[in-house]
C-alpha positions in Angstrom: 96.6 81.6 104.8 98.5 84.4 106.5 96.5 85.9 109.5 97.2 89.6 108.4 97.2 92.0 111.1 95.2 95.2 109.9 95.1 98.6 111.9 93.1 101.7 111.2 94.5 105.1 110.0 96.8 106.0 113.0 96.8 109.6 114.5 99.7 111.2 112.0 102.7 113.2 114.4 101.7 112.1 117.6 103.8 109.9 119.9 101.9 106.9 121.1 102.8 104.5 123.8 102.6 100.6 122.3 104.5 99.2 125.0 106.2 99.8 128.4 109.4 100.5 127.0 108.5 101.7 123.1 106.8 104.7 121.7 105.4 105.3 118.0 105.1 108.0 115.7 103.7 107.4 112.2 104.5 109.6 109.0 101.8 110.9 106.9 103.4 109.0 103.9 100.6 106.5 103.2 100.7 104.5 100.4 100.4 101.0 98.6 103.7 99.7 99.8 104.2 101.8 103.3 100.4 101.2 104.0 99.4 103.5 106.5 103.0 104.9 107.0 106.6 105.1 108.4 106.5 104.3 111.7 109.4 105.8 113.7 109.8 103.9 117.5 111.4 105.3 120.3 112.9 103.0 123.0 112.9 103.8 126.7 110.6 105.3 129.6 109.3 108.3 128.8 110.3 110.9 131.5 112.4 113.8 131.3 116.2 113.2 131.6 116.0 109.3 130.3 117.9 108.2 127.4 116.4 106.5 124.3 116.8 105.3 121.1 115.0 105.6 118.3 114.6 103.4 115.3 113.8 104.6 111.5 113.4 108.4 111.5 111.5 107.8 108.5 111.0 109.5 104.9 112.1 113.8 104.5 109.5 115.1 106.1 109.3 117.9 107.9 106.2 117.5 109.9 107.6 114.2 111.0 110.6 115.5 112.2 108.7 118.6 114.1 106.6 115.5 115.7 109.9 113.3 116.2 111.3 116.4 118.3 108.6 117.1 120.5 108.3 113.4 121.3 111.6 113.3 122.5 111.8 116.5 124.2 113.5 116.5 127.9 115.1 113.4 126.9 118.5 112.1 125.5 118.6 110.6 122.4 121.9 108.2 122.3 121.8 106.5 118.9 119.1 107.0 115.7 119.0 103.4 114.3 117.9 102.3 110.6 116.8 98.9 109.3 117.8 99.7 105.9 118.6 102.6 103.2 115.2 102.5 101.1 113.7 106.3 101.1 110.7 105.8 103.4 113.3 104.9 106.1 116.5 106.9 106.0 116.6 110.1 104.8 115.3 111.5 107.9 117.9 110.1 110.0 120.8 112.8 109.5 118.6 115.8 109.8 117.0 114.6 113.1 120.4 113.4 114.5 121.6 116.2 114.1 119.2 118.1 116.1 119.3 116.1 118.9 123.2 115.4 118.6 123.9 111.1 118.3 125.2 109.1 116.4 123.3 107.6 113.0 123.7 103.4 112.9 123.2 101.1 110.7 124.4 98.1 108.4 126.8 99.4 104.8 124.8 100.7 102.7 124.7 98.8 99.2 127.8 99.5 97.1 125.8 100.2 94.1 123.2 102.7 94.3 119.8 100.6 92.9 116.9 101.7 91.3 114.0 99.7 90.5 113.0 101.0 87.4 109.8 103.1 89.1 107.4 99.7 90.4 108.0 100.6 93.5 108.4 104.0 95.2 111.4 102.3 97.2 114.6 103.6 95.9 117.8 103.5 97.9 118.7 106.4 100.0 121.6 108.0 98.0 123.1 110.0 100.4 122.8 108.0 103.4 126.1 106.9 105.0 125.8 106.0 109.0 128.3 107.3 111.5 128.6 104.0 112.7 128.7 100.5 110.6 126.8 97.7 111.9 127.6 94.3 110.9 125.1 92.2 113.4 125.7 91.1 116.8 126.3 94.6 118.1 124.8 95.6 121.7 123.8 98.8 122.7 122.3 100.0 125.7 120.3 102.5 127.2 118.0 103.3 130.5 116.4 100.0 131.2 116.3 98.6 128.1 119.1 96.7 125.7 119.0 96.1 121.5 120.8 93.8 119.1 121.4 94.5 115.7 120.3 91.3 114.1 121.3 91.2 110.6 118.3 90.2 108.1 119.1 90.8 104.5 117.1 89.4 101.6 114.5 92.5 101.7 117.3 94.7 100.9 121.4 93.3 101.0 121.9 95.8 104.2 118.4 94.9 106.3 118.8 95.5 109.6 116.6 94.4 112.6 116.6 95.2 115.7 116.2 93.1 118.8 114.6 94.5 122.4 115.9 91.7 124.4 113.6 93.2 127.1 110.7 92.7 125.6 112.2 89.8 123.5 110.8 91.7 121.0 111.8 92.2 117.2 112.0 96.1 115.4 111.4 93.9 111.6 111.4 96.8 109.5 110.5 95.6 106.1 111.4 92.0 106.9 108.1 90.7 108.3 105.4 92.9 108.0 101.7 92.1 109.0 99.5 93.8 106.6 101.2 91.9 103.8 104.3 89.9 102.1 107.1 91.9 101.9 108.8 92.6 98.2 112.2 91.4 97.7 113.3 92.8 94.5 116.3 92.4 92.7 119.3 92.9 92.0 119.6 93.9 95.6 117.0 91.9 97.2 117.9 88.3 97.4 115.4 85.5 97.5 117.8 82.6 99.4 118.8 85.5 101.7 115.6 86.4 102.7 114.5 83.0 103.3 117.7 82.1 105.5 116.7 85.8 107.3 113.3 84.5 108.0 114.6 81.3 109.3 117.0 82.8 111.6 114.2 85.2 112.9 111.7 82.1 113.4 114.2 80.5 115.8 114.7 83.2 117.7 110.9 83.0 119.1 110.4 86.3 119.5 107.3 86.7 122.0 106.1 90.1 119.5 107.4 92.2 116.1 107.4 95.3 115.4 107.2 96.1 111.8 108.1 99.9 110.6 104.8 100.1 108.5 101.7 98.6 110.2 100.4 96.8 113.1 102.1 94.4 115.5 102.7 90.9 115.5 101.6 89.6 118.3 101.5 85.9 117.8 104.6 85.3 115.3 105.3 81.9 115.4 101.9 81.2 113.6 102.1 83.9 111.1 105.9 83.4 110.6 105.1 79.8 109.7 102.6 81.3 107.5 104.9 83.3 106.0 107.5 81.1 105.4 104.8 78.4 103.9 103.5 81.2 101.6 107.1 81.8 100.2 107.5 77.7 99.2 104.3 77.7 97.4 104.8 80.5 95.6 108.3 79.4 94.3 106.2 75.9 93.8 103.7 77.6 91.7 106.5 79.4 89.8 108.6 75.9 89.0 104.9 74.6 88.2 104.0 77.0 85.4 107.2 76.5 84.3 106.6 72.7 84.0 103.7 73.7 81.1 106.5 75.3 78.7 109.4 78.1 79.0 107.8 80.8 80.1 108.5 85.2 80.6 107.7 86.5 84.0 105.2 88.9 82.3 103.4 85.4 81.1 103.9 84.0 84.7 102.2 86.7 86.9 98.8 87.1 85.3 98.4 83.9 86.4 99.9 83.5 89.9 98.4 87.2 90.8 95.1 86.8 89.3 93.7 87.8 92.4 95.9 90.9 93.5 95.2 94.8 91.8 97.3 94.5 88.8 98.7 98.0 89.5 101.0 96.1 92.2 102.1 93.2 89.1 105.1 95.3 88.6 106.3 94.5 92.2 104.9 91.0 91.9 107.1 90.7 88.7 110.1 91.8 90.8 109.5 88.8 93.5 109.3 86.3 90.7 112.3 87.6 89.6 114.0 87.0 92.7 112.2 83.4 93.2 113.9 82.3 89.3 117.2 84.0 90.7 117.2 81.5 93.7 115.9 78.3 91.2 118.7 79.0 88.7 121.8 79.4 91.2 120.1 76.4 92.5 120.7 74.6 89.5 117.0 74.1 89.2 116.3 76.5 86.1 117.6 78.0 83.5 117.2 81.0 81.6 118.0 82.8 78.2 120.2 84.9 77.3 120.7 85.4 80.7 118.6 85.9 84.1 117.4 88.8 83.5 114.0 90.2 84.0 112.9 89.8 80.6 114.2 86.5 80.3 112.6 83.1 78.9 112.6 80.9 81.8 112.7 77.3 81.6 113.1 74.0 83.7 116.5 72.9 84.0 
């Protein structure tokens, strides 16, 4: 079992110290796949005159950016980082660069704008376009503290995370979260990418992560292993109902997300999708006409 990390409703717009060297503010953007909210971190000592950076501005929302402001107030921001282009992360990162003058980074975004067809309310950010393209590896560095971009894709092709070498700490985004499994849908997400993005991550033994919606990870090699364990199982259960007969994904979730609210099946369909994707380029299945998601899935 994964040992979820819950966290009560957060105090919306206000700028709360997590660590020595990071702040939070959370967007009032609540929902079933953003759980409590966007959480936008600023890194670096608070204090007037110090220079931070700050990672995932968030979703439009002008109440987020008035709180974004005034927590960063007195202070220089020198670079406005984002983990990826889905809407409850980037939109919010030209308007607030602008008003405090640096530059937007982050990784290309996709070259095909994708849609997902309304199961999830995480649509890629059509106008986003960073001043700066990060490939992974980059350094940057501020007052006292230091992040890597550490390129994670799977989630979404241009994931981003962020490393606080400091703190030897990891900004997940979407990658890891600890409130629940994180959706990789297709045709952008990528199954075998994900799991080689969690692999590299679990090497790296980060002492603590910092996902952009929900609570820290304070023990992560236990609930990465977790999370990693969870992922083979649930491409073993997959491969197993296929074992019984060809099978459609709508006939595979009922079964394998008996337990989950049905309203989230759509989503569940979509990391099926992507766990078939990975089996058939594996050689391991096939499907007819074609691997789509309303395909008849078989054993190979």
């Amino acid at each position: 079992m994964i040992p979820f990390v819950r966290e009560p409703e957060p105090a919306y717009g206000r700028a709360e110290a997590v660590s020595p060297l990071i702040r939070r503010v959370v967007a009032a953007n609540p929902g079933p796949f953003t759980y409590t909210g966007t959480g936008t971190y600023i890194v670096g000592r608070a204090g007037s005159g110090a220079a931070v950076a700050v990672i995932e501005p968030g979703p439009p929302d002008d109440a987020h950016l008035a709180a974004l402001l005034a927590a960063v107030g007195g202070q220089t921001v020198s670079h406005v980082l984002v983990t990826h282009t889905h809407r409850d992360h980037s939109p919010l990162a030209r308007p607030f660069a602008a008003a405090v003058g640096a530059p937007v980074l982050a990784a290309r975004p996709p070259a095909q704008v994708v849609h997902v067809s309304g199961a999830l309310d995480e649509d890629d950010d059509e106008a986003f376009w960073p001043d700066v393209v990060l490939a992974g590896g980059e350094v940057l560095e501020g007052d006292g503290w230091t992040l890597e971009a550490m390129a994670t894709p799977g989630h979404a092709s241009n994931h981003m995370a962020f490393v606080l070498r400091e703190e030897n700490a990891l900004f997940s985004g979407d990658h890891v979260m600890g409130w629940s499994t994180t959706v990789v849908a297709p045709p952008d997400g990528d199954m075998a990418a994900y799991m080689a993005s969690l692999d590299a991550v679990i090497a790296r033994g980060f002492s603590c992560l910092w996902p952009t919606h929900g609570a820290p990870i304070t023990e992560p090699e236990p609930f990465l292993q977790a999370y990693r364990a969870h992922r083979l199982e649930r491409e073993a259960q997959v491969l197993a109902e296929l074992a019984k007969g060809p099978r459609r994904i709508a006939d595979i979730v009922p079964t394998l997300y008996a337990a989950v609210d049905s309203r989230l099946w759509p989503a569940a369909s979509l990391s099926v999708w992507a766990h078939l994707i990975a089996l058939e380029r594996a050689g391991r299945v096939e499907a007819r006409p074609e691997p789509g998601l309303d395909a008849v899935w078989a054993l190979a």
